[in-house]
N, C-alpha and C positions, 0 to 999 in steps of 0.2 A: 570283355571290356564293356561298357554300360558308359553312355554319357544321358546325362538329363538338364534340361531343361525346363527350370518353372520359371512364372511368370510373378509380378509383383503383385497380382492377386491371389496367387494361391492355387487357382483352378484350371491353370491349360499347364498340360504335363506334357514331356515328349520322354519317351528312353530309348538307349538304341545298345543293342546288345547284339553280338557274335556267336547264334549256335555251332556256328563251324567257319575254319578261317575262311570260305569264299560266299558266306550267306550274311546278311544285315535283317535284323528282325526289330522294325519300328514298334513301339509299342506304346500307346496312347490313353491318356487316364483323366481323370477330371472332367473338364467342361470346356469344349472345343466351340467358342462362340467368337463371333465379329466384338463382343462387348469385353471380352479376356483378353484379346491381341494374342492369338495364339503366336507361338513359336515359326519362324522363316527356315527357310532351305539351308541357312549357311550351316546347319551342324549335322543334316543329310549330308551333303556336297564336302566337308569335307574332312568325315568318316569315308567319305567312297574315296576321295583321293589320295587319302593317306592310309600307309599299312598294306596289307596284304591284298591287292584285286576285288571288287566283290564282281560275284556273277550272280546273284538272285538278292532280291530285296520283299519281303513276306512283313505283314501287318499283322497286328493283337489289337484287337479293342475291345476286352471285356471289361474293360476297367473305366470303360468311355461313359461319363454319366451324359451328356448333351452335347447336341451337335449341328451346327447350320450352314452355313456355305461355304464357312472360313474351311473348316475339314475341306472339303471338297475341295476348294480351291488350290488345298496346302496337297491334297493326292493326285491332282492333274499336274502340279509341280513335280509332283517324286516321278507320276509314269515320262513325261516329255524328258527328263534327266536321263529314268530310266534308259529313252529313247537314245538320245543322243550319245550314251554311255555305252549304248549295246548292253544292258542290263535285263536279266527276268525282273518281272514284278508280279508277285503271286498275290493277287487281290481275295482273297480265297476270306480272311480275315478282317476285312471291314464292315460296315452292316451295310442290308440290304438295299438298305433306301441309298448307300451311297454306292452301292456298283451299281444299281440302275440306271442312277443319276450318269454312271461313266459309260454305260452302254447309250446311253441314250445322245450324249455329247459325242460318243465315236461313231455313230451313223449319220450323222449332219455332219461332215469336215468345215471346218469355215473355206470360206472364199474369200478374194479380196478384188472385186470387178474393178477396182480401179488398177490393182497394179499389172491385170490381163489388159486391159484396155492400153495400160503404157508400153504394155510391151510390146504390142504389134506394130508397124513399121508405119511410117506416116501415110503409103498410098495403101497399106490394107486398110485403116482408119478411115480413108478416104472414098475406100471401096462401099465400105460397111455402109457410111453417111449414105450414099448414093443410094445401096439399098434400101437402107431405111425411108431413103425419101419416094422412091419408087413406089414402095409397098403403103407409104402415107398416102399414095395420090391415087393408088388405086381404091386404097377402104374409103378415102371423100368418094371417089364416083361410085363403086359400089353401095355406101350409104344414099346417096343422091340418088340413084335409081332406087332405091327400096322407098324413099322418101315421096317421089314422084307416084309408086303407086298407091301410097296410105294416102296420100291428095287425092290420087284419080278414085277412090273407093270411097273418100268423103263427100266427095261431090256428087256421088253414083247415091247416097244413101245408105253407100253399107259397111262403114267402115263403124266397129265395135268398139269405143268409147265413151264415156261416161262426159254428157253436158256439164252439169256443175262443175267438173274437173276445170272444163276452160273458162268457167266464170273466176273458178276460184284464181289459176293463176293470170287470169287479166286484171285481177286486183291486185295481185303480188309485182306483177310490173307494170301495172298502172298506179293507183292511186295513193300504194305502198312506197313508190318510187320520187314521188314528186321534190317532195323537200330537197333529196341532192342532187337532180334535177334541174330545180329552183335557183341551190347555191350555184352550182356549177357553173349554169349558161347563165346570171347575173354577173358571175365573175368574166365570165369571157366577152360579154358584151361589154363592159367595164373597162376591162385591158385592152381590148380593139380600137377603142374610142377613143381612151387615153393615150395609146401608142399612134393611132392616126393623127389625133390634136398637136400631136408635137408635131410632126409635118407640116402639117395644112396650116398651120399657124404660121411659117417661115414664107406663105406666099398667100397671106389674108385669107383662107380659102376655111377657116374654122365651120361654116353651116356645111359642107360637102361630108363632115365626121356622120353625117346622119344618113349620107349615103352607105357611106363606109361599113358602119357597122349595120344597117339593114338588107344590105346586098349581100354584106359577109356571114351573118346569122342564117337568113335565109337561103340562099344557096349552098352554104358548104357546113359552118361551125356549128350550126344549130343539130342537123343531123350527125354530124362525126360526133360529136361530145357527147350525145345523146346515146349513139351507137357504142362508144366508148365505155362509158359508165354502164348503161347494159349486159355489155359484156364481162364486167368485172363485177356485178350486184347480180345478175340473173343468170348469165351463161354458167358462172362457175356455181351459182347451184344447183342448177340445172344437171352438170356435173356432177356434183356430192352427192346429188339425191339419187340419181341411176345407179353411180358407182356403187353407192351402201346397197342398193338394192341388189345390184348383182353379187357384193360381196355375201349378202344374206342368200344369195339361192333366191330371191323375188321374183326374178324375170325370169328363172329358169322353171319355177313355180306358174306363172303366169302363162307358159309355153303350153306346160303341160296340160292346165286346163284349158287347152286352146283358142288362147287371146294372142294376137299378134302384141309384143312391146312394141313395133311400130305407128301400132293405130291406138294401142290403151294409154301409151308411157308419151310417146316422144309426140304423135298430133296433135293432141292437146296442149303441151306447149310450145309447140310451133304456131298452132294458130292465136291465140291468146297473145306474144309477144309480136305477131304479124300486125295484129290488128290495134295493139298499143301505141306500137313505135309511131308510126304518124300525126298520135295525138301527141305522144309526149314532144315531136318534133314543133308543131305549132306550139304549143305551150312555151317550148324554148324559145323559139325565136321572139314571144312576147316579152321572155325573162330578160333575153340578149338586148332586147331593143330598150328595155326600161333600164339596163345597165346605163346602156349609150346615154340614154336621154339624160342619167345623174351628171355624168359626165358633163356634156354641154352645157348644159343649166347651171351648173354649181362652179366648172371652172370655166366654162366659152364667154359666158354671161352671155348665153343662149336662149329667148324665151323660148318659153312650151310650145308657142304657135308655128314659131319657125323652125322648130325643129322638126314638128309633127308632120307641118305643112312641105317640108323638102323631102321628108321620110315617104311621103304619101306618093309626090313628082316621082320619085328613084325606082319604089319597090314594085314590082309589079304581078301580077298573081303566075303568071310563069316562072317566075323567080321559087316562089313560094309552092309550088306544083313540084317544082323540079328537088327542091328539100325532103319535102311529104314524100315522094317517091324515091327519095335516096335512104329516110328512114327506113321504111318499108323492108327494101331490099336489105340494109342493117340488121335489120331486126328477124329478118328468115336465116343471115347469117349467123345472128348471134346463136338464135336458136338449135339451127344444127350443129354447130361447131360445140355447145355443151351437152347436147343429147347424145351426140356422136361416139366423144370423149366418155360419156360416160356409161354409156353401151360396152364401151372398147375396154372400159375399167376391169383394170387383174382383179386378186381372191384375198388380196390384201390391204389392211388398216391405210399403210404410206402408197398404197395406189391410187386410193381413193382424191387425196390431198394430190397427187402426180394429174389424177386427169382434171381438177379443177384448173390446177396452172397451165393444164397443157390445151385447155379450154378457150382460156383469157387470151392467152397467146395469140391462136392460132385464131378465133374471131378480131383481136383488134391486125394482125394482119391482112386476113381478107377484107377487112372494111378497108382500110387502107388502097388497097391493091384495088378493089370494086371500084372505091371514089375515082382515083387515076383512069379505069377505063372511062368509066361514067362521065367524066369531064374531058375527054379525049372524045369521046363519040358527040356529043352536045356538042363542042366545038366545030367539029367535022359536017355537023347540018346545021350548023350557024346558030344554035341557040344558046 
């Protein structure tokens, strides 16, 4: 018995013929391509269910003029049928290029990490977490001490680095950096001033906005948002750029001509964002202040002089010290938290993009967490 199947083009053929009643012998002619639509399973599936048992199912393709994944795809359908059927399948009869293709598919099984991950019980998942954060908190100190001795070897004079390296990236996050920057901390000195103005207005108190937003800039928002944006413009390249390098073999390259990536890759920019962040901190807090001042002026009907002049009474260079050095510290965090990441980057394309995020993340949390100490201990000796 022989069934066939052609297509309304003419050129995907299927037959199916019975050498003996417990064998099925596919046999394939034409032009097997994604652009024919070749033939579906349903006239496989149900020649095996109807009639006599099969126990072997064997290919012909010499009648096969062309062929691209559709084939392949349409024979990883018959073997899994196969499978589920408890059927031989004598691939003996395809062409080569397409039993490679199936040896090659049968030695990567897929996985599916998400539905191992469901399956385990809520305190192994819980387990796991814990580990994973353990073994997170050990590679931060473990990097921190590698970290502390590429410092302690720069300062010694011997630490193997290339200068223009840290020229080049103090202009990538410095002067590269400015414009969103600029927007950023105008907006947020803008919104301080305006969100203060509605207060202080309910108790005549509108010239105190000039405190507001120059205490607030320079003490806290000037370096967070500075910090912030850093870490989402430089840390995660910072990231990309290590990761490709270690997906290429770079750093393992670099090992072997023995260069520390310590002191070639990751000093150079750690120091270059160290020594930025403080300028780009002042700079904020000038962008913050000139928000405020639109503010005042345009809706307090605030003049320039009194606004200046009350800004000048409030701020004070302790204020302004205490910023500068919170950038600072930002900015060593940002830096290793994308060096880190990107040291740590797997052998793969979607690793790459994994440690950038996992980059951003993990620097705008530490800045977070740093501020909180830093304003807890400043409190605690009164200033």
């Amino acid at each position: 018995m022989a069934v066939t199947t052609d297509q309304a083009s003419g050129v995907g053929e299927l037959s199916l013929s019975r050498p003996s009643p417990d064998s099925l012998l596919l046999r394939f002619s034409g032009s097997w391509t994604i652009a024919t639509k070749p033939p579906s399973l349903d006239t496989v599936r149900a020649e095996i269910s109807g009639g006599t048992p099969v126990k072997r199912i064997a290919f012909d393709t010499q009648d096969l003029q062309a062929w691209d994944s559709s084939l392949l795809a349409f024979v990883v359908g018959i073997d899994r049928l196969c499978e589920a059927e408890k059927i031989e399948a004598d691939a003996a009869g395809l062409p080569d290029g397409v039993r490679s293709l199936l040896k090659l598919a049968a030695a990567v099984p897929p996985t599916d990490a998400r539905s191992e991950k469901a399956s385990l019980g809520f305190l192994a998942q819980a387990g796991q977490e814990a580990i994973g954060m353990v073994q997170a908190l050990g590679e931060l100190i473990s990097f921190q001490g590698e970290m502390a001795v590429a410092m302690g070897q720069a300062l010694r004079r011997k630490a193997r680095y290339q200068g223009s390296d840290v020229l080049l990236y103090m202009q990538e996050a410095g002067a590269q950096a400015l414009p969103i920057v600029s927007l950023i901390s105008f907006l947020v000195g803008l919104i301080l001033a305006f969100v203060g103005a509605q207060q202080l207005e309910l108790f005549g108190a509108e010239i105190f906005v000039a405190n507001l937003v120059g205490i607030g800039m320079a003490r806290e928002m000037a370096a967070i948002m500075t910090g912030i944006i850093m870490a989402g413009r430089t840390g995660a390249a910072y990231a990309a750029q290590l990761g490709t390098m270690q997906v290429n073999e770079e750093i393992d390259a670099l090992s072997t001509f023995g260069l520390k990536p310590m002191e070639f890759l990751v000093l150079p920019r750690y120091l270059a964002l160290v020594a930025m962040m403080p300028l780009l901190c002042l700079y904020s807090i000038l962008m913050g202040i000139f928000g405020g001042f639109i503010v005042a002026v345009f809706m307090l009907d605030l003049t320039s002089t009194l606004y200046f002049e009350q800004l000048v009474k409030s701020l004070t260079l302790t204020q302004i010290i205490i910023g500068v050095v919170k950038a600072a510290i930002y900015g060593a965090i940002v830096a290793e938290a994308g060096c880190m990441r990107g040291i740590q980057c797997g052998r793969s394309a979607s690793a790459v993009g994994e440690a950038a995020t996992s980059a951003v993340v993990l620097a705008i949390t530490m800045i977070i967490v740093a501020n909180g100490v830093i304003d807890v201990l400043l409190y605690a000796v009164g200033i």
